[in-house]
MARMAR-898845 format. One record per atom (N, C-alpha, C): x, y, z. Coordinates in steps of 0.02 Angstrom, whole numbers, plus 50000, padded with zeros to 5 digits. Layout:
! MARMAR-898845
XYZ/...
***
This chain:
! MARMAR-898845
497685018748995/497445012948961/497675013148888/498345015048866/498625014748803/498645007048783/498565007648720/498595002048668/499135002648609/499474996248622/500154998648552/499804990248533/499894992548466/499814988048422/500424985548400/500364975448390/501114972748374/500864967248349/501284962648331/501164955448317/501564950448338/501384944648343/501614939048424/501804933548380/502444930648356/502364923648338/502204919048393/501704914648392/501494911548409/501504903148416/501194900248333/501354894448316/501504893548265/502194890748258/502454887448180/502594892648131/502904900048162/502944904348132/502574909348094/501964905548127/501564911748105/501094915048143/500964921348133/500814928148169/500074930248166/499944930848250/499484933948287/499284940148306/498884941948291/498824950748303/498794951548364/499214954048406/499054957048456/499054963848505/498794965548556/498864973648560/499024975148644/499524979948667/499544979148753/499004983848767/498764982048814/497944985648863/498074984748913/498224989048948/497864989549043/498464981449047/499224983649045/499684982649068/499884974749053/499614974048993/499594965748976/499464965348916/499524957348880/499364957648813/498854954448802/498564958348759/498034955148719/498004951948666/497604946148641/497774941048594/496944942248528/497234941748473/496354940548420/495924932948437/495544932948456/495244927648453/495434923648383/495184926248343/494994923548261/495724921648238/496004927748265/496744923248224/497124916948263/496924916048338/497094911748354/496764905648309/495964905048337/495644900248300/495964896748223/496044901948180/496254901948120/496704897548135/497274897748176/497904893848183/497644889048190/497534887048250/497474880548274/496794876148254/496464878848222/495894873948187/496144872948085/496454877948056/496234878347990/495534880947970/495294883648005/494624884647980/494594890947898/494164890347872/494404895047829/493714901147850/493314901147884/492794904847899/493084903447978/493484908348005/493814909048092/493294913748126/492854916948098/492404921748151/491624915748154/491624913448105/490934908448103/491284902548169/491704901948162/491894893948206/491744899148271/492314905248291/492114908748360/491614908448369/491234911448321/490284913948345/490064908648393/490054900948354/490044897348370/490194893848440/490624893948443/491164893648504/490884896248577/490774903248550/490754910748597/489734904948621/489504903248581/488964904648608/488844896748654/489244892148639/489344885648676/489664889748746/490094892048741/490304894348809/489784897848849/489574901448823/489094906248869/488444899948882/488234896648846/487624891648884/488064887648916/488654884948917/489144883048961/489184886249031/489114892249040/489174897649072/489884897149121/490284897849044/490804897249070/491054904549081/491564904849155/491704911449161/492114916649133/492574912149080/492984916749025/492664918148959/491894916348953/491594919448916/491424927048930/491484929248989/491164936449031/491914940049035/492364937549014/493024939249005/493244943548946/492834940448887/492984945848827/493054952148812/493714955448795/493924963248787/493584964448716/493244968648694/493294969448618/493924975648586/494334975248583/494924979448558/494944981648474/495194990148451/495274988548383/495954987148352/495814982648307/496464981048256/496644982948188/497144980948166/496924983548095/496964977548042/496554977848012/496024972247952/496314974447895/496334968847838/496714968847768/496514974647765/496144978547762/495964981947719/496084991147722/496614990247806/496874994347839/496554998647874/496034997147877/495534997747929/495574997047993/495475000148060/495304996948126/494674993148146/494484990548156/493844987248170/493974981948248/493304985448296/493294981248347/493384974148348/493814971348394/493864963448377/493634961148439/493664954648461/493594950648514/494154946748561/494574949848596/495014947148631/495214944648704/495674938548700/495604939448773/496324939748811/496604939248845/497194941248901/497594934448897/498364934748878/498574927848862/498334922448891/498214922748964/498064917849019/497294914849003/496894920648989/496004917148953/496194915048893/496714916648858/496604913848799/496814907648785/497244903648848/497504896548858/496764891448872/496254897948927/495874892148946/495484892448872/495274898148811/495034895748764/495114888548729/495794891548713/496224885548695/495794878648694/495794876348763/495854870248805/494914868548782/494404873348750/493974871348733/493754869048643/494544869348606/494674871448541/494624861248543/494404859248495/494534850448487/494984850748426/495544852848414/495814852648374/496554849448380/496884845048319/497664841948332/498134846348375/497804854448317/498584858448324/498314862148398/497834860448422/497954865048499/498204859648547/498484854348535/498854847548588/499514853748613/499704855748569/500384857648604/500464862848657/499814866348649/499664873748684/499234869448750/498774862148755/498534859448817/499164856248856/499664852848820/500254850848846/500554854548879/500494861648851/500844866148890/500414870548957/499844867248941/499514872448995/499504866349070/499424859449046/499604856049100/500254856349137/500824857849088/501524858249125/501524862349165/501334867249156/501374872449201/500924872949246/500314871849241/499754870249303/500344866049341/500704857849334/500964856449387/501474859649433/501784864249365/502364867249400/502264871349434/501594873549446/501564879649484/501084878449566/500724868749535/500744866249602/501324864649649/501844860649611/502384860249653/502774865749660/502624871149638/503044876749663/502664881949729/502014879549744/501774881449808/501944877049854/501954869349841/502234863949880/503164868349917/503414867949869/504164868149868/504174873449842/504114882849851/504504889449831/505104887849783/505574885949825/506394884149799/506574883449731/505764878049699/505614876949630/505834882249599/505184887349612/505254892749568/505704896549573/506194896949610/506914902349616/507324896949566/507434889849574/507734889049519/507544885849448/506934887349408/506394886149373/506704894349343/506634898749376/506864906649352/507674908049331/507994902649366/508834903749369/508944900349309/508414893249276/508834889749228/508454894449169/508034897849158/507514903949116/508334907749080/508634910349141/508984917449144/509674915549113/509854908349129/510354905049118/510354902649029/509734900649030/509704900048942/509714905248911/509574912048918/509324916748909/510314920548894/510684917548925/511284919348896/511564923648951/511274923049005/511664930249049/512004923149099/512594929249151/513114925149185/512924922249259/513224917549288/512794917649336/512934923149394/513504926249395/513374932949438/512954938449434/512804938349380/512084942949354/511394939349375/511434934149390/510804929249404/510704931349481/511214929449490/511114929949571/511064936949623/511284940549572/510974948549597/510294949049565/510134946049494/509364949149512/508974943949520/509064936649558/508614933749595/508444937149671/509194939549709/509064942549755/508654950549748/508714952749691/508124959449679/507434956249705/507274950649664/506674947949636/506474948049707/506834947249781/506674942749828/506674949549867/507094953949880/506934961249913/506154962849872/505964963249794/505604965049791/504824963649812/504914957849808/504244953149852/504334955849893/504744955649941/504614958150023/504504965450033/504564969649984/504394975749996/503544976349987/503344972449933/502654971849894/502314969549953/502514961549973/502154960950031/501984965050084/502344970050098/502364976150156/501754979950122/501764980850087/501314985550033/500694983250030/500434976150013/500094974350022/499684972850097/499944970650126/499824970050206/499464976650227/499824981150202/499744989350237/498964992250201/498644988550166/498434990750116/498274993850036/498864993950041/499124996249969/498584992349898/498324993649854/498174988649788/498784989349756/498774983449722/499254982749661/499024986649593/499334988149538/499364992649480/499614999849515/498935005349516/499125013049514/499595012949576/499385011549633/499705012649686/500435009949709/500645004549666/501144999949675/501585004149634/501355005049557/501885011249520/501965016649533/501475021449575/501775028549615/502385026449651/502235022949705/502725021849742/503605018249713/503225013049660/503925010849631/504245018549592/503835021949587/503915029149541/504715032949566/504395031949647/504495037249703/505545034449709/505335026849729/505865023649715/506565026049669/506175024349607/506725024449561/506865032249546/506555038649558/506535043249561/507105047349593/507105045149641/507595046749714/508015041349704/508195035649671/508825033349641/509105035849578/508735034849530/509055036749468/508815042749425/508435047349468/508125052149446/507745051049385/507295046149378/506965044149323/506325040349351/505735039549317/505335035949315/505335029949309/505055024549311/505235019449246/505205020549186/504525024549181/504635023849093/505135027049072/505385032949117/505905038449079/506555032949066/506515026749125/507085022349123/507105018849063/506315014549055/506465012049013/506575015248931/506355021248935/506445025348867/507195025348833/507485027548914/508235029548893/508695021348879/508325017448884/508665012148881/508385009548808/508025011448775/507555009848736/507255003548701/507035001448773/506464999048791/505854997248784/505314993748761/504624990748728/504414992848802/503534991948807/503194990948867/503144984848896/503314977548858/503344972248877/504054970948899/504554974148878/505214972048904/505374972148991/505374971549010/505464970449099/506244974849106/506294980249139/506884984449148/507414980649180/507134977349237/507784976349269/508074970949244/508034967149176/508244962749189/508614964649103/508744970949093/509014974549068/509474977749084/509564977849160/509994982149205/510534978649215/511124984649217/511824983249229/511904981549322/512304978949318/512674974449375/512574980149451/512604987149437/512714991449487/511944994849493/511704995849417/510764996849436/510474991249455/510584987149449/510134982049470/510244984549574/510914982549602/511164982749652/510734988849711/510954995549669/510475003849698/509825001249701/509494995849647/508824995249647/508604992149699/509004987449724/508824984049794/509024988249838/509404993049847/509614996249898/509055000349907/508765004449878/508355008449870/507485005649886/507434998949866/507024995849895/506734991449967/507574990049981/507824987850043/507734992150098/507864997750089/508005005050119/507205008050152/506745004950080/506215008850102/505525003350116/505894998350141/505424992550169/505624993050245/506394993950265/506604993250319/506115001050372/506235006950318/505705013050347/505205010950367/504675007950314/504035006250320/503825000250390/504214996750399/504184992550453/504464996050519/505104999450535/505365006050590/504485008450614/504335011550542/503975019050556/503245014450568/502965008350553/502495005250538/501785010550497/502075012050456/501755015450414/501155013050371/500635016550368/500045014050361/499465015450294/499745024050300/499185025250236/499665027550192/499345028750141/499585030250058/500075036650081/499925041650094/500325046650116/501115045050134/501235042750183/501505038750236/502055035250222/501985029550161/502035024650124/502595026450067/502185034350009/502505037749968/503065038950029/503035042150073/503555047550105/504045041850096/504055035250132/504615030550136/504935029650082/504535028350036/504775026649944/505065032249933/505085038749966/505455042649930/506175043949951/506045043750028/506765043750070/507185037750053/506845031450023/507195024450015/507605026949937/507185028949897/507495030549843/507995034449856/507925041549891/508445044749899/509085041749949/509075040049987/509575036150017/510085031849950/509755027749915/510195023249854/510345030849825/510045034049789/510115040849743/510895043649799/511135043649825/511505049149857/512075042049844/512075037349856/512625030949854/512715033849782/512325030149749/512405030349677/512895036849646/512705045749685/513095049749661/513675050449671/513845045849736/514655045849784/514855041649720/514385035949703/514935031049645/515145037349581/514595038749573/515075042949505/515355046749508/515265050949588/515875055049566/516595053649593/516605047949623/517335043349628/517485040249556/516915038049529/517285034649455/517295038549399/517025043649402/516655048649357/516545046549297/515845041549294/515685038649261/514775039249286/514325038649243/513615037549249/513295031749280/513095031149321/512935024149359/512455019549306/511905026549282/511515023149219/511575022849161/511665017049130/511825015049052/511055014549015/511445017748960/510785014848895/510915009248866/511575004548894/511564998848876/511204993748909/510974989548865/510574983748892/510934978748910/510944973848975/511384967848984/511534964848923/510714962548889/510784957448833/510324961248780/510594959348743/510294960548658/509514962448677/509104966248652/508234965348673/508044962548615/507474955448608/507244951948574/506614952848579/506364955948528/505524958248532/505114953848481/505364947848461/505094942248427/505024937748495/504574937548527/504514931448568/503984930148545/504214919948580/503554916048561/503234913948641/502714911248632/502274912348689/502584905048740/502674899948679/502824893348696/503434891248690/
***
């Protein structure tokens, strides 16, 4: 449950405290408020706020993290935060000009993500025109849309079988990349050097990306053969799947004699993102 402390531009260039927790980001209440109202007293308007919601009994009031930050005064002091996604539905209870652009945006995407249960297809190419602005080629697109799509289907196996998502989903992805690239993720993303919000593979060169589906491919096709069931079971596949890509991967280098894994990143890493 590590916490790195950072800051998020947000709106109009100016900056939000925020901190990663339990695999996600966390947002300040107050400094949002601050933005999008002007208020010059931002914990009096929350208080406020916080206590309309709760006789509201609304359910992202029971949502609040209290996290510490650090205050002018360089201090840490517990704050009140919530998870980007609660902090949209805050948002949406804010009556203010400057939160129009953050409800505009929370409707766009509510539809897009109705018509993208309607129609899937959406979202494969909703992700392709993302990747495409984003400056990469489209042969790089199309190997890691097809990752994206081995990787669902391995998850789904995982899930089905029992598996939870978080601890149990990263042992096994562990096991994976382990027995491919003799690394962890994090050791991956270290050597690539890497944020905790940066997403690896989409950092990955043309031939890791490739082992990564192989290696995943490899150990979905086990898991369905062997119909494998418990946690035990499950690891064993993730590990033989990894190793299977891991043994390709060493035939490539030592025909090219070259490292399959780069510390180069496809694209530049941009750790100024905005939310909107």
């Amino acid at each position: 449950m590590e916490q790195t402390e950072k800051h998020l531009t947000i709106y109009e260039g100016r900056r939000i405290r925020r901190v990663w927790h339990n695999d996600q980001w966390y947002l300040s209440v107050v400094d949002v408020i601050e933005v999008l109202t002007g208020s010059t007293i931002p914990k009096r308007y929350w208080s406020d706020l916080k206590i309309k919601l709760k006789n509201e009994g609304s359910q992202v009031y029971e949502k609040i993290v209290q996290l510490k930050f650090t205050a002018s005064d360089g201090k840490k002091y517990e704050t009140d935060c919530y998870s980007v996604a609660d902090m949209f539905r805050v948002i949406q209870s804010i009556p203010s000009p400057n939160a129009e652009p953050f409800k505009l945006w929370l409707a766009r995407v509510g539809k897009e993500r109705l018509d993208e249960i309607k129609d899937p297809e959406l979202a494969v190419n909703r992700a392709k025109a993302i990747y495409e602005r984003k400056g990469y080629p489209k042969d790089w697109i199309d190997k890691r849309l097809r990752g994206i799509n081995v990787r669902n289907t391995l998850t789904d196996e995982w899930k089905a079988r029992g598996l939870k998502e978080g601890k149990e989903f990263a042992i096994l992805t562990d096991e994976i990349y382990k027995g491919t690239f003799d690394l962890t993720a994090k050791e991956y993303k270290d050597y690539k050097s890497l944020s905790k919000e940066n997403n690896l593979r989409d950092h990955m060169e043309d031939l890791e990306l490739i082992l990564t589906m192989l290696g995943e491919a490899t150990t979905t096709k086990l898991t369905k053969e062997r119909d494998s069931k418990v946690f035990p079971n499950l690891k064993k596949d993730a590990t033989e799947g990894g190793q299977v890509a891991g043994k390709t991967r060493a035939d490539i280098e030592a025909r090219v004699g070259k490292k399959v894994v780069s510390k180069k990143n496809y694209l530049p890493v941009n750790d100024n993102k905005t939310i909107i």
